[in-house]
Legacy VTK file of the C-alpha trace (Angstrom):
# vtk DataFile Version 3.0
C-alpha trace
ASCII
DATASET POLYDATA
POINTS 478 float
0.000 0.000 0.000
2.953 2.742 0.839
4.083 1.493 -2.775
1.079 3.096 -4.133
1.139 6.714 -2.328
4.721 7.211 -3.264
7.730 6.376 -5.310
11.450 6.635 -5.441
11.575 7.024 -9.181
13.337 4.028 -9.672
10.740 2.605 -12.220
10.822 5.368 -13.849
14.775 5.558 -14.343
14.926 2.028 -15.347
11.917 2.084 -17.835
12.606 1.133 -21.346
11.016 2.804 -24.273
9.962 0.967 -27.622
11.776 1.907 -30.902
9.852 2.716 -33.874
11.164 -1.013 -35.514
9.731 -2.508 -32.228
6.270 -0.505 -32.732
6.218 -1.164 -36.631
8.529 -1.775 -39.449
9.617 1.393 -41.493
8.675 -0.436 -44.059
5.134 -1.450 -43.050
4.321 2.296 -41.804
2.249 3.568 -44.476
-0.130 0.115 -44.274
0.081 -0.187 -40.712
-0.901 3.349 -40.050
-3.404 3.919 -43.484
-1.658 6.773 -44.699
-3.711 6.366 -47.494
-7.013 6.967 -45.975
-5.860 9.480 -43.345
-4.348 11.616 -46.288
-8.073 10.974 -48.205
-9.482 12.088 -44.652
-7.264 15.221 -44.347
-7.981 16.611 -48.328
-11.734 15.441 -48.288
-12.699 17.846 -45.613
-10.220 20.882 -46.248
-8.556 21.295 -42.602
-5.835 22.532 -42.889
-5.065 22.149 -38.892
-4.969 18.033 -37.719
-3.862 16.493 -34.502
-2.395 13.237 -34.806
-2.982 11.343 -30.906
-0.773 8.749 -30.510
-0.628 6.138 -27.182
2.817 5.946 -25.503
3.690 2.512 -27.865
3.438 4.125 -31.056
5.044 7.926 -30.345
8.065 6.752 -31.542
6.466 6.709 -35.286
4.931 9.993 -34.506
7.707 12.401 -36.651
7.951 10.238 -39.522
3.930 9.683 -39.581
3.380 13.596 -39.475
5.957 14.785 -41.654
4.030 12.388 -44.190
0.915 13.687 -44.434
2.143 16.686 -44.228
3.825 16.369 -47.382
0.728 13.807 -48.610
-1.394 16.967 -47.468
-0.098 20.336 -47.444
-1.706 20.853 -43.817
0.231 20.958 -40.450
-0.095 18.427 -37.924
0.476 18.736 -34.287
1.194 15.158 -32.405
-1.152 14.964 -29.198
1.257 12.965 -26.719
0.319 12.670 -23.525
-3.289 12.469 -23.248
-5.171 14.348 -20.253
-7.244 11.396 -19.414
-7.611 7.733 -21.214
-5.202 7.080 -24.278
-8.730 5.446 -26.070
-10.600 8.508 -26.075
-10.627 11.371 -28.385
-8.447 14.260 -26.625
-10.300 17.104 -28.193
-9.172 19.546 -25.473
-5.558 18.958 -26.134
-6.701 19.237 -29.991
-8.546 22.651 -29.125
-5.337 24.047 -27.663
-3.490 24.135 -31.301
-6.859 25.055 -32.943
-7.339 21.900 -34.806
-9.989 21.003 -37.295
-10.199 17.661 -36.982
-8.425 14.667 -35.265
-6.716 11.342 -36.238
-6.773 9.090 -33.218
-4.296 6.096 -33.166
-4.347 2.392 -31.464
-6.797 0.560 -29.523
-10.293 3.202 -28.768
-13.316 3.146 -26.977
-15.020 4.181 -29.660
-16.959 6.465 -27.851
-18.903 9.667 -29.459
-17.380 12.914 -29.968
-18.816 16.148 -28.806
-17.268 18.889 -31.417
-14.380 18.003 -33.948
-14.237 15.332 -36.793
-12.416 12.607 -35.854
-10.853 9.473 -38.028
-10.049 6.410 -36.376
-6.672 4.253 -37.393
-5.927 1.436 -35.241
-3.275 0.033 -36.385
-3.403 -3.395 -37.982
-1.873 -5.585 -35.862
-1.053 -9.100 -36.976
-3.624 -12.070 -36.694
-3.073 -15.664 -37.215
-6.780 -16.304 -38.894
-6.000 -20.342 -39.676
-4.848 -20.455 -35.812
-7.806 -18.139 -34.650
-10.199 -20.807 -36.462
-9.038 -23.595 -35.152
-9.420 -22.175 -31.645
-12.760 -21.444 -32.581
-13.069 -25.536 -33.685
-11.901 -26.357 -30.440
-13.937 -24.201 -28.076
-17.317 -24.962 -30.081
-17.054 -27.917 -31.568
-20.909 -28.110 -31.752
-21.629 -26.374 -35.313
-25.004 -25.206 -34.270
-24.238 -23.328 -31.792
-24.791 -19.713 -31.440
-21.927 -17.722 -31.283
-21.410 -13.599 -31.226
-18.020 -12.789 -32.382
-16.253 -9.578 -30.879
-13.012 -7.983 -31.625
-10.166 -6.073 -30.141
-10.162 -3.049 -32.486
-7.062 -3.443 -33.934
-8.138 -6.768 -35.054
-10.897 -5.339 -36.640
-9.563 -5.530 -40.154
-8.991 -9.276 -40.270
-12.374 -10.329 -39.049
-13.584 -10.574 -42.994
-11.300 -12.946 -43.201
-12.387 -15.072 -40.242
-16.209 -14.779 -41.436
-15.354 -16.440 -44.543
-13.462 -19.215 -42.653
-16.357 -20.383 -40.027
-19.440 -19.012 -41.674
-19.286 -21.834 -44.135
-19.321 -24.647 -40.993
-21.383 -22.287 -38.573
-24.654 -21.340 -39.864
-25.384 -19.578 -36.661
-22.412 -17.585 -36.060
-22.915 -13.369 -36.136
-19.756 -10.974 -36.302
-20.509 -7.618 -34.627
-19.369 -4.873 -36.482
-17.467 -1.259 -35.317
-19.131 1.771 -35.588
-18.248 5.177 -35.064
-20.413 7.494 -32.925
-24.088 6.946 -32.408
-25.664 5.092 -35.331
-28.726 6.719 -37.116
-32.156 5.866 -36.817
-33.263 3.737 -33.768
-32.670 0.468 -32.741
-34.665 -2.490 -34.797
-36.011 -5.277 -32.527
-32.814 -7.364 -31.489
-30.425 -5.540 -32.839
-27.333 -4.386 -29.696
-25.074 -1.283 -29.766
-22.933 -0.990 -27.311
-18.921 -0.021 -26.866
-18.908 1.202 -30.605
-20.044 -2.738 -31.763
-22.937 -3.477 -33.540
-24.704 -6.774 -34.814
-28.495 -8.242 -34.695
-29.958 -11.002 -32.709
-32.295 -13.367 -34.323
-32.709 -16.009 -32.017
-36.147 -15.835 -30.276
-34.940 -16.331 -26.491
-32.159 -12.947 -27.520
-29.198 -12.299 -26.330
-28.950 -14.848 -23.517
-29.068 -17.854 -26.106
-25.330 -17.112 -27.136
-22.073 -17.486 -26.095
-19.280 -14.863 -26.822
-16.016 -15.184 -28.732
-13.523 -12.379 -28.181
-10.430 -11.951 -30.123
-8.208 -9.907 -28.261
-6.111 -10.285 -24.577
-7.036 -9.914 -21.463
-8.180 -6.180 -20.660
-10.444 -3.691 -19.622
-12.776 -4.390 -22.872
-12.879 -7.764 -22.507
-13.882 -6.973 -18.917
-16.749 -4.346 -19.477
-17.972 -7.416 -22.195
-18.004 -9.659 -19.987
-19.940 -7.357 -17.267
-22.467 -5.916 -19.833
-23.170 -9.622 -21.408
-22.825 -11.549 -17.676
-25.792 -13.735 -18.967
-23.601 -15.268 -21.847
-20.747 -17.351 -21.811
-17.322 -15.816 -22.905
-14.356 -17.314 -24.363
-11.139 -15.849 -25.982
-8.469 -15.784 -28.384
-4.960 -14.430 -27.112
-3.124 -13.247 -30.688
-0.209 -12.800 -29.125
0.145 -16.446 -27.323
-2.263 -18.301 -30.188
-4.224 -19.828 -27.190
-7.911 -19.848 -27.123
-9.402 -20.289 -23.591
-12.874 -20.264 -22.011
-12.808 -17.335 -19.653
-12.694 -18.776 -16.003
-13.177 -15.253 -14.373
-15.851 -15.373 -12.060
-17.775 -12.700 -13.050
-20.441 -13.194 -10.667
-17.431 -12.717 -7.644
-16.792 -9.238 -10.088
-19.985 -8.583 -9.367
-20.325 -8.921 -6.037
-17.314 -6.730 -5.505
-18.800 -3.988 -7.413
-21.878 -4.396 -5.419
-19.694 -3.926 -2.081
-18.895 -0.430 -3.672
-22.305 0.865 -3.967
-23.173 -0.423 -0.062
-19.992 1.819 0.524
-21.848 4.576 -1.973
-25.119 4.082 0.353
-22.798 4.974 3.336
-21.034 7.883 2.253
-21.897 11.525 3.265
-19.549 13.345 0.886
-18.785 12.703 -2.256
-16.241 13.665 -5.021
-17.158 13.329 -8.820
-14.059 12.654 -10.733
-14.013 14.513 -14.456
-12.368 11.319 -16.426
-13.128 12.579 -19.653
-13.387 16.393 -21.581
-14.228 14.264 -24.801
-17.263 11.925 -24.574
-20.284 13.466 -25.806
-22.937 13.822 -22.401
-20.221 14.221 -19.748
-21.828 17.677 -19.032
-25.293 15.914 -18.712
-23.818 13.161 -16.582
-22.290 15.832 -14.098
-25.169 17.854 -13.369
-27.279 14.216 -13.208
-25.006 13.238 -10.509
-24.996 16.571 -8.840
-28.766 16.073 -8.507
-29.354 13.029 -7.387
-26.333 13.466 -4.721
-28.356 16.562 -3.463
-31.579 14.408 -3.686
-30.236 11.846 -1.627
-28.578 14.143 0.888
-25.110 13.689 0.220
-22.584 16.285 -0.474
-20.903 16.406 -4.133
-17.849 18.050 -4.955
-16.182 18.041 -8.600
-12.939 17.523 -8.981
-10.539 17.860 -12.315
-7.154 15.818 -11.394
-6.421 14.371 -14.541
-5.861 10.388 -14.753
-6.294 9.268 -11.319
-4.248 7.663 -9.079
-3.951 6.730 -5.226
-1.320 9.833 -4.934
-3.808 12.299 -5.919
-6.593 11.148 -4.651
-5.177 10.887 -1.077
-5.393 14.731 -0.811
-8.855 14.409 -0.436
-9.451 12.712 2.629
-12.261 14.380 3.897
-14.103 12.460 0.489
-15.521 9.250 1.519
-16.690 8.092 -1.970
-15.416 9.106 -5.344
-17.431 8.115 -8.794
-15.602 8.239 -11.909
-17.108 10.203 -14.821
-15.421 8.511 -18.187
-15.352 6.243 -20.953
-16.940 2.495 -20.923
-13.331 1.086 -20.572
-11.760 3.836 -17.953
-15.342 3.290 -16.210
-14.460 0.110 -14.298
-10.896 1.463 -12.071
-9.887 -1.352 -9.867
-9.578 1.129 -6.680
-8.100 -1.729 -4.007
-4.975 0.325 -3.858
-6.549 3.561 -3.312
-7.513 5.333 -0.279
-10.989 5.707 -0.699
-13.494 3.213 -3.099
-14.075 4.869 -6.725
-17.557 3.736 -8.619
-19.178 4.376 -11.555
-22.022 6.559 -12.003
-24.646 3.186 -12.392
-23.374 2.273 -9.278
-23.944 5.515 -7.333
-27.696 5.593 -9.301
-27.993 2.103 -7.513
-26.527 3.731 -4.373
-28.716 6.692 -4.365
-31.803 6.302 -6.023
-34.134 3.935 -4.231
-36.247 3.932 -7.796
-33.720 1.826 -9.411
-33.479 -1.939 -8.669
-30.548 -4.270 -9.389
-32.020 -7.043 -12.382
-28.384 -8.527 -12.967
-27.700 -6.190 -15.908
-24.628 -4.453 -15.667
-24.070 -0.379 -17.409
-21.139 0.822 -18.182
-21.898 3.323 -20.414
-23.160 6.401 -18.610
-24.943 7.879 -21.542
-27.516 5.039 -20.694
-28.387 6.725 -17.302
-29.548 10.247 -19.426
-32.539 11.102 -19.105
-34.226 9.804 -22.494
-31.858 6.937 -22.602
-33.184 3.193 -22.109
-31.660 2.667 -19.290
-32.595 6.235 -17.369
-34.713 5.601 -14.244
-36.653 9.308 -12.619
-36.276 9.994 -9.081
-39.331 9.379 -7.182
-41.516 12.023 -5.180
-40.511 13.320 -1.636
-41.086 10.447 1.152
-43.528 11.009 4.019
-41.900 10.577 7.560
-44.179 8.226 8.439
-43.955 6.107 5.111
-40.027 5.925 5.626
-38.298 2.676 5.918
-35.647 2.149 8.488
-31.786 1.679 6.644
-29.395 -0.301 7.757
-25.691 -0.657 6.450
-24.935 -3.904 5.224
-21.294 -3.063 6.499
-21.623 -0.968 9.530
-24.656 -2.082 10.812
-25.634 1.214 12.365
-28.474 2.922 10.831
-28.388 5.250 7.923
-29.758 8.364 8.154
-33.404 8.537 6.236
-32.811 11.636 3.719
-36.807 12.734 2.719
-35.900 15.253 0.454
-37.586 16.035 -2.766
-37.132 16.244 -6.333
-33.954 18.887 -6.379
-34.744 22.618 -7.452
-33.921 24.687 -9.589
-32.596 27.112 -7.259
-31.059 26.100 -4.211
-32.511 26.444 -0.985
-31.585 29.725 1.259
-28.241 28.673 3.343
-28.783 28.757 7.276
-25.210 27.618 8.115
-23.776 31.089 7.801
-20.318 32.237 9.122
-17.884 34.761 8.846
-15.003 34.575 6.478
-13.188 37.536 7.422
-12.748 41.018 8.060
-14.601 41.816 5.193
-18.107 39.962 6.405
-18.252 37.790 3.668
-20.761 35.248 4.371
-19.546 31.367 3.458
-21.590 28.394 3.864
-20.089 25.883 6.128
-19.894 22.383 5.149
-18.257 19.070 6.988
-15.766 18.438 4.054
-15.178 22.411 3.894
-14.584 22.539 7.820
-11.969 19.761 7.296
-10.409 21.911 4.842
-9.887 24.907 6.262
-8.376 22.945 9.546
-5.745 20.980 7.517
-2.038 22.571 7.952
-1.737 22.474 4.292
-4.419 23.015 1.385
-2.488 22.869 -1.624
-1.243 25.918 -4.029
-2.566 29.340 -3.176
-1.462 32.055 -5.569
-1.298 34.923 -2.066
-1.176 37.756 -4.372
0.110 40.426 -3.044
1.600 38.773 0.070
4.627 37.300 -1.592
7.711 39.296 -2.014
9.190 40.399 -5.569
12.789 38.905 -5.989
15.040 38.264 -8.617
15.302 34.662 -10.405
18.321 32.447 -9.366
19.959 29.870 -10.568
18.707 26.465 -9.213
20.267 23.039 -8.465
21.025 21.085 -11.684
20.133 17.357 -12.164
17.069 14.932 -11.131
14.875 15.145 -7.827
16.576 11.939 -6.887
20.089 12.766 -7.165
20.715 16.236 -7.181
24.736 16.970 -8.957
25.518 18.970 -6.091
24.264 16.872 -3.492
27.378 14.952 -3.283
29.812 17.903 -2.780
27.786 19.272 0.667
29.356 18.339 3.517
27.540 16.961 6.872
LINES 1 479
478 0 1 2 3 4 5 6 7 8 9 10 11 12 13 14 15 16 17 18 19 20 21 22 23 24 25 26 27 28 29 30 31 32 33 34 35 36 37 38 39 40 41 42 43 44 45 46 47 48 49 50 51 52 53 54 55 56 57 58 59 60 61 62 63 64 65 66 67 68 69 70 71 72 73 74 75 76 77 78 79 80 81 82 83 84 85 86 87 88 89 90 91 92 93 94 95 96 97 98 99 100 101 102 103 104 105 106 107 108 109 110 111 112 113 114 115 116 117 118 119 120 121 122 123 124 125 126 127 128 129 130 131 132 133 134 135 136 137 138 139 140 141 142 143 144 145 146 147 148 149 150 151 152 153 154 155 156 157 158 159 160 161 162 163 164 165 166 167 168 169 170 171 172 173 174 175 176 177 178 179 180 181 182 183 184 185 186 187 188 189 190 191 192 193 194 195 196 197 198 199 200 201 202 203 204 205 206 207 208 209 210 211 212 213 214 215 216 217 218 219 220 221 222 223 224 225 226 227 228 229 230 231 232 233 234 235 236 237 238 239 240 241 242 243 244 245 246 247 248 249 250 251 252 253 254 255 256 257 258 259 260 261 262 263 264 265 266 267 268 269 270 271 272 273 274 275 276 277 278 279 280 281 282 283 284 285 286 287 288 289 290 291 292 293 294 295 296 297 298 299 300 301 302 303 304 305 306 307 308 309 310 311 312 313 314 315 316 317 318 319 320 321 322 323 324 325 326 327 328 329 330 331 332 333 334 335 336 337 338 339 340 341 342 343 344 345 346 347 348 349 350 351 352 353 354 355 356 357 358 359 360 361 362 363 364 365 366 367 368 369 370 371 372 373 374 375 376 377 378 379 380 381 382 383 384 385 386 387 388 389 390 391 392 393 394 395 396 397 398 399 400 401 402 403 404 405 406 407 408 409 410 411 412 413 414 415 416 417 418 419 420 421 422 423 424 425 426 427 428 429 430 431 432 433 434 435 436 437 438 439 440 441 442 443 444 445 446 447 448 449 450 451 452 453 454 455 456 457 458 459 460 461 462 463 464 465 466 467 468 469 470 471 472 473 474 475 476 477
């Protein structure tokens, strides 16, 4: 656990970076990263600005892959490096910054919708052993009737054709999903599933629940949010990289029960923090003041916080937060927070936490845009309790009782403050809160510009080197 909250650097030192022959052959760069079709992209709508977002494995192809459209092009390209949040999603704020006109997002994605600029997706065709892939199919359903949905790691995308012509032939029954990008038009026809950017139709009469699920693709956080969306269907896999097919033997039931630990912690907490995990997604906005609502409807305190990609580190300066929910992609969604100081959900599970009007059915959302109001999965908060209609709450953890919150349908306008104080010399009214009393008792409370209060001086020269090992550290004496 001390691991977690701090470092010596030492990983960092000894970390060794990819070369661009280890991330793709010079020779294989224009098919592995479709110059082609990103220079057809570029031209076809006139930009003349582009961001190119790369993951950390593929920035070392970034300079050779820019100056080449530029040249295919005649526009300028900025390379989008680190990413503020998830490496999957679209970094349109980072894109805004350079005044771009459109995007080209490379690698694995989440595939979830944009809010403002065009974006082109290039995943980079990774290599797939199809005869291999096949045969692990064979092997894992050797029954040829049976019904089988086949999903893909994105970057496998382009060599599921191939695969479709292999085991349609002996599997009448089989359906490959297909990738889509953004919300699809028109509405949903009867059986047909959209979810995580995939898309394919159901025509077996019992639905979904009559298949079993092939992924092709390692162990990850996709393969995870599958297997928690779809718990009602068996899974089994397809490792490219070790040319093993397996039937997944993670209990996803146990998964499931740990998540629904988290929302008995949700059901428990008094303050929470919502966690801004992505700038990109289109209904993040929606999703925060949702949250902020039903927090207020259920009593609980809400604070929003912008830190970036989480970790334990940062969010240990917030101990006066007992809960955190994480506001991001589908994949980002599901953080394992065991090493963290406090538990971090997802918004589904504070709506389970929170609003008595939803029930658990065994269906698992990852997608917050579900929980929208006009969204299939959205649930209204219900009417203002009577006292004596209440029902006593218990924690399932504690065991003390829970304080009954009989508060409305949340207002427009808040209600008048009656926890008033005085701030200062000034008489500037603040409202007190427990989290905000916390604060302004801790010795420290982070960066505070003081303007005025800090004295002008001239810059220096500082000490040269690393944090670690300072050059001049040596030479001091004792």
């Amino acid at each position: 656990m001390a691991a977690a909250f701090s470092s010596d650097g030492e990983a960092a030192l000894r970390r060794e970076l990819r070369t661009a022959a280890a991330a793709a052959p010079r020779s294989d760069l224009d098919g592995f990263y479709e110059m082609g079709r990103a220079a057809a992209f570029v031209r076809d709508g006139g930009f003349r600005k582009v961001a190119l977002q790369f993951p950390d494995e593929l920035l070392a192809d970034a300079v050779q892959v820019a100056g080449g459209l530029e040249a295919a092009t005649g526009a300028e390209m900025f390379v989008l490096g680190d990413t503020t949040y998830g490496s999957c999603c679209v970094d349109e704020v980072a894109a805004e910054h350079v005044g771009a006109e459109a995007v080209v997002h490379y690698g694995p994605a989440c595939l979830s919708p944009c809010r403002k600029l065009p974006v082109l997706h290039i995943f980079g065709q990774q290599p797939l052993d199809v005869g291999r892939c096949a045969e692990a199919f064979r092997e894992l359903y050797p029954e040829q009737q049976s019904r089988v949905v086949v999903l893909s790691d994105v970057v496998y995308a382009h060599a599921m054709g191939e695969l479709e012509q292999q085991l349609r032939p002996e599997y009448p029954n089989i359906i490959f999903s297909r990738l889509v990008y953004g919300d699809p038009p028109g509405p949903a026809v009867p059986g047909e599933e959209r979810k995580f950017g995939r898309q394919f139709l159901v025509e077996a009469a019992g639905g979904l629940q009559d298949y079993a699920m092939f992924y092709v693709g390692a162990e990850g956080l996709a393969l995870t949010s599958f297997m928690l969306t779809w718990n009602h269907c068996p899974f089994s896999s397809f490792n490219p990289a070790t040319g093993c097919g397996r039937r997944e033997t993670l209990n996803v039931n146990r998964a499931l029960m740990r998540r629904l630990y988290l929302v008995e912690r949700a059901r428990d907490a008094s303050v929470v923090g919502i966690l801004v995990g992505t700038l990109g997604v289109a209904g993040y906005l929606a999703l925060l003041q949702h949250l902020r609502e039903l927090l207020a409807w259920a009593g609980k305190r809400s604070y929003t916080l912008a830190v970036g990609k989480p970790n334990p580190a940062k969010l240990a300066n917030f101990p006066e937060v007992d809960i955190f929910v994480l506001v991001a992609c589908a994949q980002n969604s599901l953080l394992d927070s065991s090493d963290f100081y406090r538990p971090v959900v997802t918004p589904y599970e504070l709506e389970l936490a929170c609003n008595p009007a939803r029930e658990w059915t065994g269906n698992y959302l990852t997608d917050f845009r579900d929980l929208l109001p006009g969204a299939c999965a959205h649930v209204e908060l219900p009417l203002a309790v009577p006292a004596e209609e209440a029902v006593p709450d218990v924690s399932l953890i504690s065991g003390k009782m829970r304080a009954a919150h009989l508060c409305g349908r949340p207002s427009s306008q808040p209600p008048p403050s009656t926890a008033l104080a005085c701030r200062d010399q000034t008489w500037a009214l603040a409202e007190i809160s427990p989290a905000a009393s916390f604060l302004e008792s801790r010795s420290w409370r982070g960066l505070e510009q003081q303007l005025g209060q800090t004295p002008v001086s001239k810059a220096v020269q500082g000490r040269r080197g690393i944090a670690i090992a300072y050059e001049d550290e040596g030479c001091e004496q004792p």
